[in-house]
N, CA and C of each residue as an Amber inpcrd file, in Angstrom:
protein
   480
 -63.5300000  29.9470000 104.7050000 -62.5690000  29.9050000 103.6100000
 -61.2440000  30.4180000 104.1680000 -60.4110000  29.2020000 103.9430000
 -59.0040000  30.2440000 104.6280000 -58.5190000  31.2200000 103.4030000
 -57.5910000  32.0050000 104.1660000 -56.6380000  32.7690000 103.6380000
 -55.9960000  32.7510000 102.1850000 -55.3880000  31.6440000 102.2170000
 -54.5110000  31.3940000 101.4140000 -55.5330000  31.2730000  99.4930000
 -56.3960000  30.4710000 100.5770000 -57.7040000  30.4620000  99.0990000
 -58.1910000  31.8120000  98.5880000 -58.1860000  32.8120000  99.6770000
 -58.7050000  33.9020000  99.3610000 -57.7740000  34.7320000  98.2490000
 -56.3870000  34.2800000  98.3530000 -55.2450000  35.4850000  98.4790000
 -55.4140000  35.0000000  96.5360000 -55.2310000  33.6480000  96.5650000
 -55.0690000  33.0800000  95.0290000 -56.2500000  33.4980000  94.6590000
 -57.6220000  33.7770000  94.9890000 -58.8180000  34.0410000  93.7600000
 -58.5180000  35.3670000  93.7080000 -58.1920000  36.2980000  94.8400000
 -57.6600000  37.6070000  94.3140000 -56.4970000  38.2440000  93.6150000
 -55.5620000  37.1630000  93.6770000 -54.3540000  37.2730000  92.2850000
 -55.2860000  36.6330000  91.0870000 -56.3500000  36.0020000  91.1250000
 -56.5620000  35.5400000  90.0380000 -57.5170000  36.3370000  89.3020000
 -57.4650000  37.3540000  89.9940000 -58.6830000  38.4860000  89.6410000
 -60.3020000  38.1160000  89.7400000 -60.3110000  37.4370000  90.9540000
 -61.5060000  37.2080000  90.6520000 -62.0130000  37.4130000  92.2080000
 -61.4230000  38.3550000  92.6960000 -61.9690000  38.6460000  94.2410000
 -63.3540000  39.0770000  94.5600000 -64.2670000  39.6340000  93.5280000
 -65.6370000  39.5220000  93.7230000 -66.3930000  38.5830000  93.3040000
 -65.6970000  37.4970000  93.0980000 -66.5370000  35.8200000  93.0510000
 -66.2950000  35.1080000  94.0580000 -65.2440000  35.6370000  95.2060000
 -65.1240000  34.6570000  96.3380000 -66.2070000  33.4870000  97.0690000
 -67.0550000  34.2420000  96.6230000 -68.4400000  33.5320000  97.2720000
 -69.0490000  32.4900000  96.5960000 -68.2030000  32.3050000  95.3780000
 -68.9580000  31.0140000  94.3720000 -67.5750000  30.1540000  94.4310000
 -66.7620000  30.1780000  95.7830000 -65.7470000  28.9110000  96.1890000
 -66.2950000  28.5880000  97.6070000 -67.3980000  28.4410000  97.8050000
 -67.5960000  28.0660000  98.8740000 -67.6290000  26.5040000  99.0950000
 -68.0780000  26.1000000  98.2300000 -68.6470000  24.8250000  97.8610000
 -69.9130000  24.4470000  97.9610000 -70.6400000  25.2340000  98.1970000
 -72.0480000  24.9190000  98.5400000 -72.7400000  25.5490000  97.4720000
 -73.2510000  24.7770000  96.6690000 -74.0420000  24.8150000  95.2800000
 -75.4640000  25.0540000  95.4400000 -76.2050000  24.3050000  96.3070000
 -77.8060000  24.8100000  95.9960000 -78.2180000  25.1630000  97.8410000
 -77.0350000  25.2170000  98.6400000 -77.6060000  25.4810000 100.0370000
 -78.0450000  27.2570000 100.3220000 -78.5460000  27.8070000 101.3190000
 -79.0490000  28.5510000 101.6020000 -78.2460000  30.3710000 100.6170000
 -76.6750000  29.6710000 101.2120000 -75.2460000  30.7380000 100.5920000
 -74.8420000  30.1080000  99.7270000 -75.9100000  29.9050000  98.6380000
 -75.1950000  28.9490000  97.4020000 -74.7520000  29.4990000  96.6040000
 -73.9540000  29.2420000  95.4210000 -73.5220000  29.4590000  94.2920000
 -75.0290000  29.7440000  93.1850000 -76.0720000  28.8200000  93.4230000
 -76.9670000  28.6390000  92.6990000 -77.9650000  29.9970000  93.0270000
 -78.1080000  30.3110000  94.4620000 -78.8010000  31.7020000  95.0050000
 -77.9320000  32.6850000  94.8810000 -76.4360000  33.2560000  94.1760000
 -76.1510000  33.5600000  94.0430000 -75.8180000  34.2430000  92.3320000
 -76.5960000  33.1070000  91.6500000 -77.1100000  33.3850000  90.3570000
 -78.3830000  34.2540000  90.1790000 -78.6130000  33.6170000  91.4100000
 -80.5800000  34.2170000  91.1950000 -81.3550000  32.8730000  90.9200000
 -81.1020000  31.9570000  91.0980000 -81.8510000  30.4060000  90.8630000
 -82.7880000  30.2290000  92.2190000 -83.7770000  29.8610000  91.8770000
 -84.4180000  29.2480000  93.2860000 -85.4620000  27.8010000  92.5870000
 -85.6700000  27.6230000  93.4840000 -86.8050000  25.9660000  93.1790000
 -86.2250000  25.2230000  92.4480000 -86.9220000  25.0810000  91.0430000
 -86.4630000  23.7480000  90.5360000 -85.3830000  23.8280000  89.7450000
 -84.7120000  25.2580000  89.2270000 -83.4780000  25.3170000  88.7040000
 -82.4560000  25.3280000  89.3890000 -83.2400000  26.0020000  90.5820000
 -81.9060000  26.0510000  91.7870000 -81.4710000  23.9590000  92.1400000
 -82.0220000  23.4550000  92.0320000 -82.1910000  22.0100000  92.0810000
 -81.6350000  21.4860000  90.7840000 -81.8480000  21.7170000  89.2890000
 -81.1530000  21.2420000  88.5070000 -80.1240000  21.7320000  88.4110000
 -79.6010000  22.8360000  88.9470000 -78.2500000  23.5540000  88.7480000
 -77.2590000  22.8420000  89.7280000 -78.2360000  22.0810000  91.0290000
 -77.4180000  21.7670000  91.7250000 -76.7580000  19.8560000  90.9010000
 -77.2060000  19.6080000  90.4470000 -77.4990000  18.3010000  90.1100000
 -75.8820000  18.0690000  88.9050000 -75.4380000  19.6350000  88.5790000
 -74.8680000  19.3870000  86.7960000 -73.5320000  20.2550000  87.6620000
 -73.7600000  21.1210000  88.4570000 -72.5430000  22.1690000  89.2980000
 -72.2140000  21.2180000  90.4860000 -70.8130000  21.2170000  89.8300000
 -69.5310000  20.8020000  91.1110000 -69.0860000  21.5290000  92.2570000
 -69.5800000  21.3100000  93.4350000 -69.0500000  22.3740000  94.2660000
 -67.3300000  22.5490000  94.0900000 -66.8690000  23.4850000  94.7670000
 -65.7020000  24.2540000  94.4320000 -64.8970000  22.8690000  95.3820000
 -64.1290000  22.2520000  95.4830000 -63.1480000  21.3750000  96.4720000
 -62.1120000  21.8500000  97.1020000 -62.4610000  22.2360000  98.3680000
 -61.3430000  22.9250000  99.0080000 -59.9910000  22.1880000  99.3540000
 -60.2510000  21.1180000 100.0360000 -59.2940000  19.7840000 100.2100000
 -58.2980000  19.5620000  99.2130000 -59.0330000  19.6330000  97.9420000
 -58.3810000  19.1810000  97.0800000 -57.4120000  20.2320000  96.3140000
 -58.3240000  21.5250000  96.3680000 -57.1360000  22.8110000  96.0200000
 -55.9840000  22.7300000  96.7580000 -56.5170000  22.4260000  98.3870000
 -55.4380000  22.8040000  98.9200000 -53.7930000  21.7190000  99.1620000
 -54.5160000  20.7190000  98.7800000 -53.4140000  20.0830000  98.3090000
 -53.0320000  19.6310000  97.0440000 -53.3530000  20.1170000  96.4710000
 -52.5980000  20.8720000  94.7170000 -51.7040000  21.4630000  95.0290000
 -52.4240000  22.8730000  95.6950000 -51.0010000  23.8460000  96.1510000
 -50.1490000  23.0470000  96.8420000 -49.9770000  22.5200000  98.0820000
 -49.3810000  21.8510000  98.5620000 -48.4020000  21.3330000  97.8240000
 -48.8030000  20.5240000  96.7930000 -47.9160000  19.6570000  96.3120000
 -46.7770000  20.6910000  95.2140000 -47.4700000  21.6740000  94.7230000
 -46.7060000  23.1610000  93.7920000 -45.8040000  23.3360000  94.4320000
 -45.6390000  23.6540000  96.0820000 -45.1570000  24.1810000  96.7860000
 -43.8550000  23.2590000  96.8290000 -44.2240000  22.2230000  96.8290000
 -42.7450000  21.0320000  97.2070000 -42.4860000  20.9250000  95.9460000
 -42.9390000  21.1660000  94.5920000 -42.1710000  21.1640000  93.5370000
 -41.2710000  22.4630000  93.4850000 -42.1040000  23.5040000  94.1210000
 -41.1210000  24.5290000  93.3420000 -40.0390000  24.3370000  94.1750000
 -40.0670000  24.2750000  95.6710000 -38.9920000  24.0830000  96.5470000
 -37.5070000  22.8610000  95.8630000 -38.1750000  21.6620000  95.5000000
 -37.3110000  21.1220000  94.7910000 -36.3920000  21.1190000  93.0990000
 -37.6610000  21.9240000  92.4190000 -37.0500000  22.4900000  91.1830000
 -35.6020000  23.2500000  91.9360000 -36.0310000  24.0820000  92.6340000
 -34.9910000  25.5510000  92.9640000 -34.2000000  24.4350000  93.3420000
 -34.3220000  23.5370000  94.1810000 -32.6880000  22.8470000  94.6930000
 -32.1680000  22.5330000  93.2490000 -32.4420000  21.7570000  92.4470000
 -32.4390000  21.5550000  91.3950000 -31.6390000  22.8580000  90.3990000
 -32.2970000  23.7630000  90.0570000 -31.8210000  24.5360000  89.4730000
 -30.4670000  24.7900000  90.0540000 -29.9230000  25.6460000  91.3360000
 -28.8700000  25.2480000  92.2430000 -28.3070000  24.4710000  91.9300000
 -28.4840000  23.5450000  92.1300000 -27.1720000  22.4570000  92.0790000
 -26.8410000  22.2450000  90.5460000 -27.6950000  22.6290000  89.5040000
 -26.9010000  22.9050000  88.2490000 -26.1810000  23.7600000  88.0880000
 -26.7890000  25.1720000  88.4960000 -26.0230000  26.0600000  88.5710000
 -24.4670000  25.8730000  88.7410000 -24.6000000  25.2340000  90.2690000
 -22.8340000  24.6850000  90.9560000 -22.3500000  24.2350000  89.5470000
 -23.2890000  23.0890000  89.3970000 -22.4270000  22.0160000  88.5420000
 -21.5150000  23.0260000  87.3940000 -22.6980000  23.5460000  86.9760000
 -21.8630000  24.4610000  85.7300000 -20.9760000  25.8520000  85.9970000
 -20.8270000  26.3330000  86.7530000 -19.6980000  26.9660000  87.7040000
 -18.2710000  26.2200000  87.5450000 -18.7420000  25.3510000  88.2100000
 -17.6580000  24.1880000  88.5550000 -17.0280000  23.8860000  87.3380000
 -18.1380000  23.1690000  86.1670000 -17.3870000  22.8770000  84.7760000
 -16.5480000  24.3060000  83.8670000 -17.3490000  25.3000000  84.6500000
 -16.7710000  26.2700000  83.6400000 -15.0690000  26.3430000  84.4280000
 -14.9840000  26.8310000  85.5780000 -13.6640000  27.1600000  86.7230000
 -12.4840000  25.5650000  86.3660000 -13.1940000  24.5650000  85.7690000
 -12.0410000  23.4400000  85.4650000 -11.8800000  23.6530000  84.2920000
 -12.4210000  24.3860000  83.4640000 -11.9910000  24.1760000  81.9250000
 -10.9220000  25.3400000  81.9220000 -11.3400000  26.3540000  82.3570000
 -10.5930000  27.6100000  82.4040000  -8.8590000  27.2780000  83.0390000
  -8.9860000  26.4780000  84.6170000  -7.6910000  25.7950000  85.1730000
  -7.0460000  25.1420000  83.9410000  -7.9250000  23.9610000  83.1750000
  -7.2390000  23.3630000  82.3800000  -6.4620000  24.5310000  81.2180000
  -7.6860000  25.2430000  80.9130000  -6.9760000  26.0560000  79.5420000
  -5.8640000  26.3620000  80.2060000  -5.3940000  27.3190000  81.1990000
  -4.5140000  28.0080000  81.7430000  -3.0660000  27.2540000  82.0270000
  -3.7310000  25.9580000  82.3540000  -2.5990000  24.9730000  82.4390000
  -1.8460000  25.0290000  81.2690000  -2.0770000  24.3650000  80.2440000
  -1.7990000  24.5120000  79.0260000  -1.4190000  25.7100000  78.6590000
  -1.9400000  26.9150000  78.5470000  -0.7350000  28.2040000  77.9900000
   0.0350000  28.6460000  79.0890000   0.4770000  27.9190000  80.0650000
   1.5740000  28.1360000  80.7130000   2.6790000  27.0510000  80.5180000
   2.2000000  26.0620000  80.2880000   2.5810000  25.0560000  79.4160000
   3.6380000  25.4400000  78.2500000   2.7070000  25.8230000  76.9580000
   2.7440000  26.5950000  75.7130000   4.0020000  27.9430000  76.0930000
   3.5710000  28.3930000  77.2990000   4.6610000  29.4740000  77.5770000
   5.9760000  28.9350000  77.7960000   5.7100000  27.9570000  78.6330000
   7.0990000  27.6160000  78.8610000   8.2150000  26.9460000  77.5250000
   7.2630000  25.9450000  77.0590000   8.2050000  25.3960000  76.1280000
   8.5220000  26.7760000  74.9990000   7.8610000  27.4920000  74.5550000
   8.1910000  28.6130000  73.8320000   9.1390000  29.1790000  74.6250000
   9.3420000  29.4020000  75.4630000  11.0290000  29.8160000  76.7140000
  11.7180000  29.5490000  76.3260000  11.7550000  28.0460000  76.2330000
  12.7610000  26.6110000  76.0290000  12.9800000  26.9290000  74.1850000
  12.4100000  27.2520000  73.7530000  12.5000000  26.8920000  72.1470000
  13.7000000  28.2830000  71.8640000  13.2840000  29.6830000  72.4740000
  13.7950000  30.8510000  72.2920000  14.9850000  31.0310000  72.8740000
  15.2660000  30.1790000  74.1620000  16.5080000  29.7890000  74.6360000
  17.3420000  28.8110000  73.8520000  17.0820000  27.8470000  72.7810000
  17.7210000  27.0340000  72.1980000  18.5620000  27.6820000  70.9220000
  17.1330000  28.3090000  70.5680000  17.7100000  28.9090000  69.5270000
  18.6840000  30.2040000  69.1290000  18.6630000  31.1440000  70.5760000
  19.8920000  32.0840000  70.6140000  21.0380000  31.9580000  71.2090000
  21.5750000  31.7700000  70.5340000  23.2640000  31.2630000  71.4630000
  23.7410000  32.3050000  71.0000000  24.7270000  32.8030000  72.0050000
  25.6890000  33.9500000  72.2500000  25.2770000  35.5190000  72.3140000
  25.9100000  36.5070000  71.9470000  25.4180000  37.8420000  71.9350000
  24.3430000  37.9370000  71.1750000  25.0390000  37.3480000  69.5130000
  24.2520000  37.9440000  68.5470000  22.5960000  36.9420000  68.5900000
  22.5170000  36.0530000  69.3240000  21.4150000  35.2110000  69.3180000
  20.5680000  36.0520000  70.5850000  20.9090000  37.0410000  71.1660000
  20.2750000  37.7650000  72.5050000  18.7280000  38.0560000  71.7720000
  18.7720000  39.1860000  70.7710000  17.9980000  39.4850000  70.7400000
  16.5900000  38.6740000  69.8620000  17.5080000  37.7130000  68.6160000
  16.4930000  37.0080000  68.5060000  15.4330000  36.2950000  69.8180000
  16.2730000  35.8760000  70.6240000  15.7250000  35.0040000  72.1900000
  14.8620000  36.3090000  72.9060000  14.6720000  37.4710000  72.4430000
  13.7710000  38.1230000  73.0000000  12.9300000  38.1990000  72.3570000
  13.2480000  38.3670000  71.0380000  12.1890000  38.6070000  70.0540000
  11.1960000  37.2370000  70.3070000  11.8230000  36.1870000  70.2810000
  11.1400000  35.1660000  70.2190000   9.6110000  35.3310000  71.4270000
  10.3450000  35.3690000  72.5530000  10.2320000  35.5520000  73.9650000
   8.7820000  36.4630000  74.1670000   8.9440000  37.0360000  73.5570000
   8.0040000  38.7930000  72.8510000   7.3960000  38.1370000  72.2730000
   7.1280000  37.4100000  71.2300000   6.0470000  36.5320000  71.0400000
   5.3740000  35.7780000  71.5080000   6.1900000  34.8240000  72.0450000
   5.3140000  34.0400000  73.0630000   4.6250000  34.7360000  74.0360000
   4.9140000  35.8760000  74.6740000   4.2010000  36.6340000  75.4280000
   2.9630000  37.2290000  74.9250000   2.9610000  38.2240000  73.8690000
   2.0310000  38.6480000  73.5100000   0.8270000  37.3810000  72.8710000
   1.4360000  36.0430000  72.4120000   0.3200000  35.6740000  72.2240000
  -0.2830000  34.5880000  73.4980000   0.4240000  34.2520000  74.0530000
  -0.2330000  33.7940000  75.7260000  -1.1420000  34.8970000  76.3500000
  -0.6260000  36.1670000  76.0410000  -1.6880000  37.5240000  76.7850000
  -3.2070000  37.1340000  75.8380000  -2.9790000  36.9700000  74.4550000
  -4.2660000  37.3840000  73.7260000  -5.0490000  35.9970000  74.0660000
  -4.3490000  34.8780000  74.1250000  -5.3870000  33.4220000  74.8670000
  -6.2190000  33.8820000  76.0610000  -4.8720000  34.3960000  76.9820000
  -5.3190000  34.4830000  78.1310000  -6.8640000  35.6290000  78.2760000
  -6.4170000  37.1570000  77.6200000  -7.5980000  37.3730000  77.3540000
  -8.9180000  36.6320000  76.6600000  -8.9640000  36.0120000  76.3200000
  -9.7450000  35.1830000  74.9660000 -10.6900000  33.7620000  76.2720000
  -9.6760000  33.3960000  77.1180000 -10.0800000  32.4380000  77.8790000
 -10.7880000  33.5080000  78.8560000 -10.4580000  34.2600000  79.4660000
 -11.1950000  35.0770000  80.6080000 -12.0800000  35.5440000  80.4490000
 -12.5370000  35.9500000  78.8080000 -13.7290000  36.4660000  78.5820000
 -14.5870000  35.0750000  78.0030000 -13.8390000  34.0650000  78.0440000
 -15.2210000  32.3310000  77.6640000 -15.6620000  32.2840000  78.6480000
 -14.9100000  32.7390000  80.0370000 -14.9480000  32.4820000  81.3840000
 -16.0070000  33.0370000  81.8760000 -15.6750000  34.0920000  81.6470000
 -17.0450000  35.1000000  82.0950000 -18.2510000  35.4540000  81.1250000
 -18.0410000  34.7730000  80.0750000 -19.5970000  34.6240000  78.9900000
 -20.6200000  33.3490000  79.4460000 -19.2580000  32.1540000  79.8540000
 -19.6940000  30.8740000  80.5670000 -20.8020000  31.3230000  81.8170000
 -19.7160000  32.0230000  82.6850000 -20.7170000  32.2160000  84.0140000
 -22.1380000  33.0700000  83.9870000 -21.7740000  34.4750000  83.0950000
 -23.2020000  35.1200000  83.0410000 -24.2360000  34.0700000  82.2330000
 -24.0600000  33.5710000  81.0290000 -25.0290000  32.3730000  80.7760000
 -25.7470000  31.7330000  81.7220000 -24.7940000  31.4610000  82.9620000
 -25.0670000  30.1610000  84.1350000 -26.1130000  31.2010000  84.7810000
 -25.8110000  32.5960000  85.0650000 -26.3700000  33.5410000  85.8960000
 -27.9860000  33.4010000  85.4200000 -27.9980000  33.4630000  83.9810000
 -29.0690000  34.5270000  83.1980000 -30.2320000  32.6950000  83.1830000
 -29.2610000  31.6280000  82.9250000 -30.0960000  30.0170000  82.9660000
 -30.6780000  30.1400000  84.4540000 -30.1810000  30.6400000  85.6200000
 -30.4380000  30.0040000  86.8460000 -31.4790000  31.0480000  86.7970000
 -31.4850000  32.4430000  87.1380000 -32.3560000  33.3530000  86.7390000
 -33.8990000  32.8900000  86.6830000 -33.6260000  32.5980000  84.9920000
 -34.8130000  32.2330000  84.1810000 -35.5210000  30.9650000  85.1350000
 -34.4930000  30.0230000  85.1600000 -35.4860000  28.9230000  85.9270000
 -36.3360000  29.0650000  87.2590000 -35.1810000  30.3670000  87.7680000
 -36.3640000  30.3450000  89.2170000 -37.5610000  31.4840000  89.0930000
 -37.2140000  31.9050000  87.9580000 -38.6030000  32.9090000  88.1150000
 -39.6430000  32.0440000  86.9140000 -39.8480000  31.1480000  86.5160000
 -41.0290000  30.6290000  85.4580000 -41.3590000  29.6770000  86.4370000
């Protein structure tokens, strides 16, 4: 019995049954003499009991093994993907309230002409600022609710 068979019946809690994966059902180290069967039950027991299939476990696992390997690429490359979608939405938002900033410049500059228009054009100015700051906060924290989500999705997928 290799290793690997051994290691899974003992995660599976069942390390003092090792001996009923042998595959050998009614032979000398059987499963069936291992009940306590001999003669003719040991013979009908063999007739109705499947020996254990090693071949075939072992390429089950096998094949687990190249799924999980490809899930994880999988998971990964969503991950990126959604990284990626989050870091362009954020560029885009940002685009736009610098955008928003500017023409609010342009609007606060139009509208104060001369001395007495100074301070309206700040006041204005002072607005547009403080509310580009509260987007900007507002976008940095979608930003970073976006990514820990991505963190806590990628997470989950590679450990189930």
């Amino acid at each position: 019995m290799n290793e690997q068979l051994l290691q899974y019946i003992k995660d599976a809690g069942l390390g003092k049954y090792e001996g009923f994966f042998t595959g050998d059902v009614t032979g000398e180290d059987s499963i069936a003499s291992k009940l306590g069967l001999t003669g003719e039950q040991a013979k009908m027991f063999g007739r109705f009991a499947m020996p254990f299939q090693k071949e075939r476990f072992e390429k089950m696992v096998k094949s687990l093994q190249d799924y999980e390997t490809k899930q994880t690429g999988f998971i990964g490359e969503q991950h990126a993907l959604g990284k990626g979608r989050a870091r362009t939405g954020l560029s885009q938002n940002l685009s736009g309230l610098r955008q928003n900033l500017q023409l609010g410049a342009m609007q606060a500059a139009q509208r104060g002409g001369g001395f007495a228009g100074a301070g309206a054009q700040q006041s204005a100015l002072q607005l547009a600022r403080d509310a580009a700051s509260q987007r900007y906060g507002g976008l940095t924290d979608q930003y970073q609710t976006q990514l820990s989500g991505l963190g806590l999705a990628q997470e989950k997928g590679l450990s189930a």
